[in-house]
C-alpha distance (Angstrom), angle and dihedral (degrees) to the residues before:
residue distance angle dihedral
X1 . . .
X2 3.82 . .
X3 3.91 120.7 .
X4 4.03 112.8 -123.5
X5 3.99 105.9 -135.2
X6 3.73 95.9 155.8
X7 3.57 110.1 144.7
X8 3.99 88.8 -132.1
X9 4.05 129.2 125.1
X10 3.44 109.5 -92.7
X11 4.07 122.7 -174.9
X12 3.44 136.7 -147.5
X13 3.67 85.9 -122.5
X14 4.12 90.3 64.8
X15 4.27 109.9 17.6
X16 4.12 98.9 79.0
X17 3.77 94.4 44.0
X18 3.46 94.8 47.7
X19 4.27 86.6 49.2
X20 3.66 86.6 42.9
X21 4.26 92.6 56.4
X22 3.95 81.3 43.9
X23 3.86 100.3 57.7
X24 3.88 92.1 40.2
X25 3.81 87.8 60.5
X26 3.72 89.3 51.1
X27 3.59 88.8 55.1
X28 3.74 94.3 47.7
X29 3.91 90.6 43.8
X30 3.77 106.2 28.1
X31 3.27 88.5 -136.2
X32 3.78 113.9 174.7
X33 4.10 122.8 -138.3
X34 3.37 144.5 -160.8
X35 3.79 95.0 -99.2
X36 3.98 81.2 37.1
X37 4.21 109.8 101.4
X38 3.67 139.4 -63.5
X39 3.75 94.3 -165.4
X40 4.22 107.6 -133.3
X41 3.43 124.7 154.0
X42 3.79 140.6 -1.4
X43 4.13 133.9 -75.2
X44 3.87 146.2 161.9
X45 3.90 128.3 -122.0
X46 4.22 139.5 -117.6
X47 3.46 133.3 -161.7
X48 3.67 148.0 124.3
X49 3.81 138.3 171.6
X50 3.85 141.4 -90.8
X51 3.59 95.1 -143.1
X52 3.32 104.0 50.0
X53 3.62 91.8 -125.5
X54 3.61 83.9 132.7
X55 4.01 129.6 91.5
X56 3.71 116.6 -123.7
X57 3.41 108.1 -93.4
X58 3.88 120.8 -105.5
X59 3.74 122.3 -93.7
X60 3.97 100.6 -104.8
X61 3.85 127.5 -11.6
X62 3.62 124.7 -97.4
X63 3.67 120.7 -144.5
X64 3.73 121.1 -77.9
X65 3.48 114.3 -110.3
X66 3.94 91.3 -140.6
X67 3.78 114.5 26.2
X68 3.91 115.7 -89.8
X69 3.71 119.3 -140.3
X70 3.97 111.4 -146.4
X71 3.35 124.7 -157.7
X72 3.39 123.7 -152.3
X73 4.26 133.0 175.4
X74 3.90 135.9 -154.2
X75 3.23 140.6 167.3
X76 3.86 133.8 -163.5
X77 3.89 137.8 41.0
X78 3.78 92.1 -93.6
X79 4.07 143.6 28.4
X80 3.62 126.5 79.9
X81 3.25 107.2 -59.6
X82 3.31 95.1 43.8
X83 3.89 87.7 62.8
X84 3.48 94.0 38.5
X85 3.99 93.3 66.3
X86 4.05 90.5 47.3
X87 3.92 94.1 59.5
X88 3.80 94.2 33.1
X89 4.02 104.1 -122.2
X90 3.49 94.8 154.5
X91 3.82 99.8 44.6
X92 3.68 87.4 50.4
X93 3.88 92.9 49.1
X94 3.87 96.0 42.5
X95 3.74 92.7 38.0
X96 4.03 87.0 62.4
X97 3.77 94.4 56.6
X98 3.89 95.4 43.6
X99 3.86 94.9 -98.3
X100 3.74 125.1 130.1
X101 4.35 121.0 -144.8
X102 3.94 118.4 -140.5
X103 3.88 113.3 -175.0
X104 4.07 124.0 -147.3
X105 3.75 117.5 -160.7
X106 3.30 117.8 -135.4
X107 4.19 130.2 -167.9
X108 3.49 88.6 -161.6
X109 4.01 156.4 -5.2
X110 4.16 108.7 -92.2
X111 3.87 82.4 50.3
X112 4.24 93.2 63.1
X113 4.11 83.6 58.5
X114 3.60 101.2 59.5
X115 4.14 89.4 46.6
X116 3.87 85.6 55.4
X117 4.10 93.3 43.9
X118 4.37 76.6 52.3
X119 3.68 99.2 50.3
X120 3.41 82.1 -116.3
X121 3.27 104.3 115.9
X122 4.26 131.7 46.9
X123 4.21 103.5 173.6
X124 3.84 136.0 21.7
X125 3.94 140.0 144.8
X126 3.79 112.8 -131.5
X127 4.10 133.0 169.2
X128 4.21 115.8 -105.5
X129 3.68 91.1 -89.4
X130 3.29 101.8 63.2
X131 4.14 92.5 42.5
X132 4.17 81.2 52.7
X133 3.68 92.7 47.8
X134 4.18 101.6 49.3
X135 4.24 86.0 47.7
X136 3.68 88.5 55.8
X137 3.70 90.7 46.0
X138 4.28 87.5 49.8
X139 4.12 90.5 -111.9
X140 3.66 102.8 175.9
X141 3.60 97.9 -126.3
X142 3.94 155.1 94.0
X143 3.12 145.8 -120.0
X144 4.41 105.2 -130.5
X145 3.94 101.9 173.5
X146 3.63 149.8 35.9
X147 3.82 108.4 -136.0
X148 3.50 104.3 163.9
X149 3.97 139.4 3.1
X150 3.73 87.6 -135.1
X151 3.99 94.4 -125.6
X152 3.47 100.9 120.8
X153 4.02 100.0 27.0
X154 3.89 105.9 80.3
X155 4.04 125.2 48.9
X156 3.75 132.1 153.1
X157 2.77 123.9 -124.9
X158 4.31 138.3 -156.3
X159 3.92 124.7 -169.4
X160 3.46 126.2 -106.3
X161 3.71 103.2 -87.2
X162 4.15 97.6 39.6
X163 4.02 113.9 137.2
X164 3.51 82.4 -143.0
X165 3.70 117.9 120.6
X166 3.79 112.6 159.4
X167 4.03 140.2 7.2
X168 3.29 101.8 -87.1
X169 4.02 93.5 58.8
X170 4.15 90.4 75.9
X171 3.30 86.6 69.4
X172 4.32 94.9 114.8
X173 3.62 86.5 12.4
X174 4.21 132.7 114.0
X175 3.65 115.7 -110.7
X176 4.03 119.2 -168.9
X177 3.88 109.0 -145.6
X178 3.42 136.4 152.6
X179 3.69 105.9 -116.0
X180 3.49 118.4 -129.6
X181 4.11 95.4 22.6
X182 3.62 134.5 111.6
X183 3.52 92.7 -100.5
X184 4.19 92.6 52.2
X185 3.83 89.9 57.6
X186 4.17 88.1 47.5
X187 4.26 84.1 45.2
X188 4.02 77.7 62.3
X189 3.35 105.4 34.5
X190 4.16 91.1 51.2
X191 4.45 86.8 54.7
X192 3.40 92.0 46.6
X193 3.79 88.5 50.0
X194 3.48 87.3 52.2
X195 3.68 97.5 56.7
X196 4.15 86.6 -106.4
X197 4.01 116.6 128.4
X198 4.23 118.8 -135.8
X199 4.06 93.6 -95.1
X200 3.80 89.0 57.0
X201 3.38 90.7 89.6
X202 3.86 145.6 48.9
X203 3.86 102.2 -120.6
X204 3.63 105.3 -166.1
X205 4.10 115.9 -164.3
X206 4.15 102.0 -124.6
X207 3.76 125.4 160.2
X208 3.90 108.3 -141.5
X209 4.07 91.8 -100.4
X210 4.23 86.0 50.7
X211 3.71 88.4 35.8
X212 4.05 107.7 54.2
X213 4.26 82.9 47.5
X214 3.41 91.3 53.9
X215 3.68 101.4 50.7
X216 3.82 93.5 46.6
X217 3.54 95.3 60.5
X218 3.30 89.9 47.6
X219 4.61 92.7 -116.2
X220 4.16 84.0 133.2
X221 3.72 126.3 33.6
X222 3.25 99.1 -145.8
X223 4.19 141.2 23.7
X224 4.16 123.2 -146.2
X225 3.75 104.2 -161.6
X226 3.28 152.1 136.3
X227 3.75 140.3 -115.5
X228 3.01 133.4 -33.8
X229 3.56 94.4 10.9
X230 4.44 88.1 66.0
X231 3.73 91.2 61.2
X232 3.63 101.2 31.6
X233 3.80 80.9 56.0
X234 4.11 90.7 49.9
X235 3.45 91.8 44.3
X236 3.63 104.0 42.5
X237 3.83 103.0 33.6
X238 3.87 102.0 23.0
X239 3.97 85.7 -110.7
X240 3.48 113.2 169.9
X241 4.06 128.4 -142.4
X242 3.59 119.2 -122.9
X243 3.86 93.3 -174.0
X244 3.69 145.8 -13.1
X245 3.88 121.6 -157.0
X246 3.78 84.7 -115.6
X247 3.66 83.1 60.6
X248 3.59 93.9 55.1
X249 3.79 98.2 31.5
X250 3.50 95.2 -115.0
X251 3.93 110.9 171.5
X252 4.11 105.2 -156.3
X253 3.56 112.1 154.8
X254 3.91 119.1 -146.8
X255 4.21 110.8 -147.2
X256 3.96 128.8 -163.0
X257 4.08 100.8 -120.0
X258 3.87 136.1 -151.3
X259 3.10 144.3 -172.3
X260 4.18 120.3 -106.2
X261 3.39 106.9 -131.5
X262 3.81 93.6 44.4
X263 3.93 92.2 56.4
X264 3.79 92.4 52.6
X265 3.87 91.5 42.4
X266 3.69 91.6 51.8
X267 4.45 116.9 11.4
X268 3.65 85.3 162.8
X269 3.94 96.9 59.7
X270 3.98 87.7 43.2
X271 3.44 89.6 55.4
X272 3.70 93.1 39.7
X273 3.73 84.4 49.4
X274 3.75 88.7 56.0
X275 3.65 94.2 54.3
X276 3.36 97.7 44.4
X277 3.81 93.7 53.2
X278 4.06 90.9 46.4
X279 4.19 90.7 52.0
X280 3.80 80.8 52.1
X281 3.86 95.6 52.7
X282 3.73 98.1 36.3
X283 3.96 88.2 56.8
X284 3.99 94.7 44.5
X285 3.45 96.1 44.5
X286 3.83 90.4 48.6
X287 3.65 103.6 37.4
X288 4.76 93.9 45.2
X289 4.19 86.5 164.8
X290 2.93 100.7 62.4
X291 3.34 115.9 26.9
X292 4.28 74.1 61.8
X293 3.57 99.5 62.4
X294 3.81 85.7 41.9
X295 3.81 90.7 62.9
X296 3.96 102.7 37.2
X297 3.92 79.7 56.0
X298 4.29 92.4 49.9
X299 3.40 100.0 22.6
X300 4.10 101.0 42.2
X301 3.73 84.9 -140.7
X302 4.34 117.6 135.7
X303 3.76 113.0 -96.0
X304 3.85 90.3 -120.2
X305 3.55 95.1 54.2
X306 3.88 92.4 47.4
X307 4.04 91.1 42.2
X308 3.82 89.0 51.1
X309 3.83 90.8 50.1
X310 3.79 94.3 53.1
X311 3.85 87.3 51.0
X312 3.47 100.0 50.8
X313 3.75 91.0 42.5
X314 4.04 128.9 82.4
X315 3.39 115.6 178.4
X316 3.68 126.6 -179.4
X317 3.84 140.6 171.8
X318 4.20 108.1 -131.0
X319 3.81 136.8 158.4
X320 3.64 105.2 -106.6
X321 3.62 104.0 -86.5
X322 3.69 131.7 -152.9
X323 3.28 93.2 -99.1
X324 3.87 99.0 44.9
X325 3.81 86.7 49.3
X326 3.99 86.3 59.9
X327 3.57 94.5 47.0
X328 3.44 94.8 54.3
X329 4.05 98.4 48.1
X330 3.89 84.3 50.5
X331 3.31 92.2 62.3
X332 4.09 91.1 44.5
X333 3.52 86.8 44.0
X334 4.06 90.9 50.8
X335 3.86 98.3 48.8
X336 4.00 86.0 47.3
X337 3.96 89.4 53.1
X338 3.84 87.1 47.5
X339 3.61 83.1 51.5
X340 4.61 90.0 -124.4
X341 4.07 87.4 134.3
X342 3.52 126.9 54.8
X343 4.15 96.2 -136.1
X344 3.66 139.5 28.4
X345 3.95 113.6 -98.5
X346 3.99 140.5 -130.2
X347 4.08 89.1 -161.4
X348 4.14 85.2 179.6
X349 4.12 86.0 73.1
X350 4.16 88.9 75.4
X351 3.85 90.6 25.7
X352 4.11 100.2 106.7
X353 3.69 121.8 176.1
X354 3.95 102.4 175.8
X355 3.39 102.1 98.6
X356 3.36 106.5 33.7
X357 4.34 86.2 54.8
X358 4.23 78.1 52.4
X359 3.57 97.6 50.0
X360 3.85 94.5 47.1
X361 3.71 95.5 48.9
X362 3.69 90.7 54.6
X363 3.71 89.7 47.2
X364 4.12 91.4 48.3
X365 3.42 93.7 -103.8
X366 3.94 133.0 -76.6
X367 4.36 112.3 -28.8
């Protein structure tokens, strides 16, 4: 699957299809990427199902008569997941009911989807775009947890010596995204806030590792990302951000994915999953210091970047809640309207609370 970097205008009106055609042909062709998966590790599963067609999951899983590979994604030098594979949580959990965890890393969301359309994928975490993207495309999967309400995860972000002051100055100006991510549908959300329409700007399609290079030597004027690229960018190169979504108020939940068939093969590894994940979160949430120094040591990243990120970030693990659920039709709704996806959505048809409900009860409930 080839990467578009073609410094060429692209509009709202054209990008998502065009990503859309792309990740159907990497279902057709399993075709792997170079966002696609290195596998590396070990890692349970999640899921449930909107329609309830599903049975409640049982109370706690029961060792797997032949061992059950898990495959789990992530992407980024921080978050929980992130952490989670550096101290081993899920190969400990997995380990004890006979299950074995491969990871898959990831540059991005859309990339996640077309590992799932492949089998090749059972768990990830992925922005709202991304989730609205691989139901479009007819991804056979669902959405089991809330971990974030995307407010604080996207920003962009200008270097140090950009005339730019304010929103509405993109407007003729190149933006480095990558398309199809949670931080392309903020990219459009922030415009349209600004009273700009999609072909107002230049959106160029960057990864993060083409996109910090480009905005330092000045080939893009501008960078839509997420963390902890935005303040290794401030803190590196002197960037500046124009605007965060908390900034503009911009409610975008992030979910923990999975893949169908692997969640009614094995509800007691989602939920196990689910756990597993929420002991993870619960401790780096709790415990900011040193989960820190763990990641400048994995991640080669400053400890003031990485302490900066972990205050600026709050993740959580929550059932899809009403007001989640509207947040993330919105933003359906939106790149419909802006005419990005081909067909109006119901986003509660992958939206599955089951085992997220399961995995909290276990737990006690939410601290």
């Amino acid at each position: 699957m080839k990467r578009n970097t073609l410094y060429t205008p692209l509009s709202v009106f054209s990008v998502l299809p065009a990503l859309l055609a792309i990740l159907l042909l990497g279902i057709l062709t399993a075709c792997s990427q170079a966002g696609s998966a290195a596998p590396a590790g070990a890692s349970p599963a999640a899921a449930q199902t909107a329609s309830a067609a599903e049975a409640s999951p049982p109370a706690s899983p029961a060792a797997a008569k032949d061992k059950v590979v898990v495959n789990i994604g992530v992407q980024g030098k921080t978050g929980i997941l992130v952490y989670a594979r550096e101290k081993g949580y899920f190969e400990k959990a997995f380990a004890a009911v006979g299950a074995e965890v491969k990871w898959n890393e990831f540059a991005s969301g859309p990339p996640h989807f077309e590992a799932l359309a492949a089998g090749r994928l059972d768990f990830g975490g992925t922005g709202g775009t991304p989730v609205v993207a691989g139901q479009v495309g007819g991804v056979d999967f669902r959405a089991i947890a809330v971990t974030s309400d995307g407010r604080k995860g996207n920003m962009i972000v200008i270097p140090k010596t950009s005339p730019i002051k304010e929103l509405k100055d993109l407007k003729g100006k190149k933006v480095a995204v990558a398309k199809g991510s949670s931080a392309y549908n903020f990219l459009y959300l922030a415009i349209d806030k600004a009273g700009l329409k999609g072909d107002d700007v230049k959106v160029i399609q960057l990864q993060p590792d083409e996109a910090r290079p480009a905005l330092d030597s000045g080939a893009v004027d501008a960078w839509s990302i997420w963390e902890p690229y935005a303040t290794t960018a401030v803190f590196q190169a002197g960037a500046k951000i124009l605007v965060s979504g908390e900034d503009l108020n911009i409610n975008a939940p992030g979910f923990l994915i999975a893949r169908t068939k692997f969640t009614h093969e094995h509800p007691d590894l989602t939920v196990l999953f689910l756990k597993t994940y929420e002991e993870a979160r619960r401790y780096y949430v709790a415990h900011q210091d040193e989960v820190a120094n763990e990641l400048v040591q994995t991640q080669k990243l400053d400890k003031q970047i990485i302490t900066t990120v972990l205050k600026n970030a709050d993740p959580i693990l929550s059932p899809t809640t009403p007001e989640f659920a509207k947040a993330h039709q919105e933003q359906a709704d939106f790149l419909y309207k802006a005419g990005a996806i081909n067909k109006q959505l119901d986003t509660s048809k992958v939206l599955d609370n089951t085992f997220v409900e399961q995995a909290l009860k276990e737990l006690g409930g939410q601290p």
